[in-house]
N, C-alpha and C positions, 0 to 999 in steps of 0.2 A: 463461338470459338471452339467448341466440344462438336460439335458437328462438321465445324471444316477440316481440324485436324485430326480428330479420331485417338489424340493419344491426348492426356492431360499434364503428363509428367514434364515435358520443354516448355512450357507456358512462364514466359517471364511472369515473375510475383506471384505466381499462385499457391497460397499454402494450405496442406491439406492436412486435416483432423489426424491425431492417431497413427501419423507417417514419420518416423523421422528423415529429416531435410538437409540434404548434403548444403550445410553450412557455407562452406565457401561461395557458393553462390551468394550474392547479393541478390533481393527482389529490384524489381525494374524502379525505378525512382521517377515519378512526374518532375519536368522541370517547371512545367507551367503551369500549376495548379487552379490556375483559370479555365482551363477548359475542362475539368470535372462538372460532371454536375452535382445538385443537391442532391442527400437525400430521398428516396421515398419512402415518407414511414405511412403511408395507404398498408407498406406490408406489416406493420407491425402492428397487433393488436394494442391498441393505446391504454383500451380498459386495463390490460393485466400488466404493465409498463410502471413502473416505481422510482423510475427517478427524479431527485430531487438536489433543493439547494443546500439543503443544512437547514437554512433559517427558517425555510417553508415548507416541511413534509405535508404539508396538505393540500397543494397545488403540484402538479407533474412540471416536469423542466422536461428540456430534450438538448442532447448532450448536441458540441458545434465544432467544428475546429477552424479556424481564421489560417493557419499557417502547420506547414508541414518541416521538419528536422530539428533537430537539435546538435548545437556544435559541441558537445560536453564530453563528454567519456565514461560517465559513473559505471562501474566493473558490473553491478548487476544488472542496469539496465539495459535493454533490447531496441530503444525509442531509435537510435542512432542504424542501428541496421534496418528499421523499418523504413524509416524515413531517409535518412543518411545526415552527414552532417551538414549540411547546406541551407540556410533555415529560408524555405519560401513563406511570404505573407498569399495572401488571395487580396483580392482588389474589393477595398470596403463596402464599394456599392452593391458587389455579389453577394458579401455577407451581409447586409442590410437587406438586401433582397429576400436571402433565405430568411431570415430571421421574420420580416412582413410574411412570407407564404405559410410560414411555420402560425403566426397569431392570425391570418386570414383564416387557413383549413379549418385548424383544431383549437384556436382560443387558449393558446399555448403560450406565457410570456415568461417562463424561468429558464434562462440557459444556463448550460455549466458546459462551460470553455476548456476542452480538455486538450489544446495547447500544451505542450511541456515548456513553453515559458513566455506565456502571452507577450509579457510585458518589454520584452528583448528589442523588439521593436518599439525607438521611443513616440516615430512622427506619426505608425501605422496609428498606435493607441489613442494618440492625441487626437487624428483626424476621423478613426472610427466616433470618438467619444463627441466630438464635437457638432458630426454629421446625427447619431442619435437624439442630441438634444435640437437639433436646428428643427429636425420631421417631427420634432414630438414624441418618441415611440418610447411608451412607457414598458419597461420590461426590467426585472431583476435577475442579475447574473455574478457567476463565478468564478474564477479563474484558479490556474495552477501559476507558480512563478515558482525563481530562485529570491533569498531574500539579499543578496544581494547588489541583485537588479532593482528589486523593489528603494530599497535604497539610493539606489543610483538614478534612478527615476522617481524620486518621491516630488518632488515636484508634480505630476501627474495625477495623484492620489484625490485631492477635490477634484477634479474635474471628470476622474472615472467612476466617482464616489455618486458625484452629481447627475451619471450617464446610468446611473443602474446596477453599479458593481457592488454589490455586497460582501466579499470577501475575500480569503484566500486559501488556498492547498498549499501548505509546504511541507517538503521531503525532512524533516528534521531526522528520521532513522532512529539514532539511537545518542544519550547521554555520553557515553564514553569516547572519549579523543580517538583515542587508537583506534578503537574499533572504525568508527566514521571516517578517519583517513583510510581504513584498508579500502573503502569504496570508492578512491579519489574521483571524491565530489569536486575540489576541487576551491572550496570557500570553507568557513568558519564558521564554528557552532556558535560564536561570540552573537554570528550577525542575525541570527534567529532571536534572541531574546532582545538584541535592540530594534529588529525589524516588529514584533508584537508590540513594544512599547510604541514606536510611530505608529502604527497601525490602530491601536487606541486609539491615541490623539487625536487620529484621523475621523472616527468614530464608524469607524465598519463595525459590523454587524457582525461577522462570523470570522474565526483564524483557528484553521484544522492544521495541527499539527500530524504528518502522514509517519507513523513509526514502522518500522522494521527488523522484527525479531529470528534470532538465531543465524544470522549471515556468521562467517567465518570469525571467531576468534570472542564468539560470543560466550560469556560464562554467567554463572549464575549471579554473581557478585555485581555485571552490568547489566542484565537484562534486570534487576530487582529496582536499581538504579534509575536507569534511565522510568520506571513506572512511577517512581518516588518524585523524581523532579516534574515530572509531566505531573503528575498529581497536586504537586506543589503548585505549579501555576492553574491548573484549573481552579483552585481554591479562591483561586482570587477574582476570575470572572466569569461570569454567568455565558459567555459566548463564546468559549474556548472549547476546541472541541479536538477529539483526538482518533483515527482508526491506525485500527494494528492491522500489519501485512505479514506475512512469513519470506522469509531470504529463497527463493525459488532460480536456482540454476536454467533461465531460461537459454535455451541452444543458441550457440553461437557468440555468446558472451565471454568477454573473460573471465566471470565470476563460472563460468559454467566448465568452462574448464580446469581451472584450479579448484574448483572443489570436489573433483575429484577424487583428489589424495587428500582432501581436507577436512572430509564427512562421512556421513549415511548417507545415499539417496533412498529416501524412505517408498517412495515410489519411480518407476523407471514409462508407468504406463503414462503417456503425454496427455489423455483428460483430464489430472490433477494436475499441470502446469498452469496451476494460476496462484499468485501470489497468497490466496485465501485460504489455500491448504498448506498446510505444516510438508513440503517435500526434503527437506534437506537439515539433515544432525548433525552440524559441527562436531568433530573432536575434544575442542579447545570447551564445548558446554559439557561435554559426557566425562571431560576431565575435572569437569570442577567441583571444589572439596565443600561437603553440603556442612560443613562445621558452622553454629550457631545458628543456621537458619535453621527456622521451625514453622510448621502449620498449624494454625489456630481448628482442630480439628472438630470441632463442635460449630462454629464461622463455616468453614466448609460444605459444611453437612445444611447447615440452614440454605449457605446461596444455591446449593444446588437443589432446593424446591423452590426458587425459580427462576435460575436458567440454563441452559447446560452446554454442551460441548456442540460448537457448533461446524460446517463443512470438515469434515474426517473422511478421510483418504478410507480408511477402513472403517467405515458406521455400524455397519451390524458387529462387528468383533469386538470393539471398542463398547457398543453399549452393553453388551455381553459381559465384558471384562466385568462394567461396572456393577452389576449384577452380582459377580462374584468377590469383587473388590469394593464394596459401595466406597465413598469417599471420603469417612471418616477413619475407613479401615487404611486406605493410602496416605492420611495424613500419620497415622499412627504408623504405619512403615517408614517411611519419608522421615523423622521424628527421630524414631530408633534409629538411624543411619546417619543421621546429622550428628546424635550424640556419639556415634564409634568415630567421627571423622574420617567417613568415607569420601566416595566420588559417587558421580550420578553416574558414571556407567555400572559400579558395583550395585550401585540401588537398581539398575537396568537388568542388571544379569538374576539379581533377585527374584526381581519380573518375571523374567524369562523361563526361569526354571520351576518356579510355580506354577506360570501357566504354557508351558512349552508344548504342552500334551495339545491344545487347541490353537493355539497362535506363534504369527511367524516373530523372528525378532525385531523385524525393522516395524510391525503393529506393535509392538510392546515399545518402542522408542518412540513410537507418534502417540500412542497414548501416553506415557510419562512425560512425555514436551507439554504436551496439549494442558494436563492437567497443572503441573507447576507452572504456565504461562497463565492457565487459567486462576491458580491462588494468588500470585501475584497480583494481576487485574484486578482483581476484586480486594485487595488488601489483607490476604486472610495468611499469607506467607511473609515474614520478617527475619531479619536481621538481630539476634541479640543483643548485639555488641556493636553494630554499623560501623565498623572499623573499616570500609573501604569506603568511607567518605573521610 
């Protein structure tokens, strides 16, 4: 295509690293997603390749997709522009196909279905699951859904149970009403905690719940929360499992444009647009009043011999900071500021002016996020009083 046309830039779909991308355009959408072909992972070094299922970090998976679009609208997601909202299946026996070339090549039998909502489809599921078990074809896999789809299709659950499905991804985001409706999802957080309880029953193996920290209207008081309830149910079973994402203003989003007036963009360079890195500081978290919260500043000091801050927008300035800041010193700032009844932008500007002489403001916002996302996580940041419960 680069040799006939000579220009890259008119190429329906093509999106390029490091560019920002005149949005209004839509990428080219397949309607028939049958005629793709699979995969060639010949290109991809398999040895240095790390994905897995949850249940099995010791055997490789290789990620699949059965179907293209989602009909939803959630403000931060991208999936809808990518794909559009039109949701195509692929024709089961293609995907059975790949999945045999895939355990022919490489001895490869763990997928993970990266579908944003496999299960949408109730006949596709049925007649995938039932064509896996007719061939025999032992393999264990993953899916993402809504819960509740899952719900709506629980009837399906032995028999994908029975086909190899080990478990689930769900978007659960965050503990707080409000905040979760600014994303109109679009469903009920009610239906996550009874979508785990079927899911028990059903006796899957793995239920990830996928969070999402610092999106609009986040404050201290819900991000502690929402770590508290999710901690809460981990306690109960050994196969609940949780990753944290950061609220990342991908272009073209609505999220991407209202938060404009609604944040920091801690970074504007597009290599850190991935949800792994802290890009974007609410307001509504820099406004919030750090009274009664405190760091257990000695707790601190221990988890961080062993493990530390990890994907940072700024790495060398941040690990710098900590050098001059170790972590015991930022609980004991953090601390004093809690007892004035400050805000965390005042604890920010604090930041800043101590260390302004070497660092820009929006590094002093990504390390301050980073680190109190990071006490929480680990438990070493509380509530005295827990009066927002």
């Amino acid at each position: 295509m680069f040799n006939k046309r000579g220009n890259i830039d008119d190429i329906e779909g093509l999106i390029v690293k490091n560019r920002q991308l005149n949005t209004k355009v839509r990428p080219f959408v397949y309607k028939n997603i049958n005629e793709l072909s699979i995969p060639d992972w010949d290109c991809v070094n398999l040895e240095l390749y790390n994905e897995n299922i949850h249940v099995d970090r010791v055997n490789k998976a290789l990620p699949i997709m059965a179907s293209r679009g989602c009909p939803f609208n959630c403000e931060f997601c991208s999936t809808y522009l990518t794909w559009g909202h039109n949701v195509r299946y692929r024709d089961v026996n293609l995907v059975i196909e790949e999945i045999e070339t895939i355990i022919s090549k490489y001895g490869i039998r763990s997928f993970h279905f990266y579908d944003d909502n496999l299960l949408l489809n109730e006949k596709w599921v049925e007649f995938f699951s039932r064509e896996i078990l007719k061939r025999e074809i032992k393999i264990n896999w993953i899916c993402l859904s809504r819960p509740e789809i899952i719900m709506k299709h629980q009837h399906l659950l032995p028999l994908i149970r029975e086909a190899g499905c080990k478990g689930f991804e769900l978007g659960y985001e965050t503990s707080d009403e409000d905040l979760y409706n600014r994303m109109n999802k679009k469903n009920s957080q009610t239906y996550f905690i009874k979508t785990y309880q079927l899911l028990k029953e059903f006796r899957f193996e793995m239920i990830e719940f996928l969070l999402m920290c610092f999106y609009d209207g986040e404050t201290l008081h819900s991000l502690l929360k929402t770590y508290r309830d999710i901690k809460a149910l981990k306690k109960k079973e050994f196969y609940f499992l949780t990753s944290r994402y950061f609220a990342t203003p991908f272009l073209g989003t609505v999220f991407h444009i209202k938060s404009q007036n609604k944040g920091i963009r801690i970074s504007n360079d597009y290599r850190y647009h991935y949800a792994i890195f802290l890009n974007f500081m609410p307001y509504s978290f820099l406004n919030s009043k750090m009274s009664y919260f405190k760091i257990d500043s000695r707790k601190l000091k221990t988890t961080f011999l062993f493990y530390q801050l990890d994907n940072l927008i700024n790495k060398n300035q941040i690990f710098d900071i900590q050098n001059k800041i170790p972590p015991e010193m930022f609980a004991q700032y953090f601390n004093e500021f809690s007892e004035k009844e400050r805000t965390i932008k005042e604890f920010s500007k604090f930041l800043y002016e101590k260390l302004s002489k070497y660092y820009s403001l929006n590094c002093i916002y990504e390390y301050m996020g980073r680190m109190i996302e990071f006490a929480i996580n680990q438990g070493v940041l509380y509530h005295e009083k827990n009066t927002f419960y």
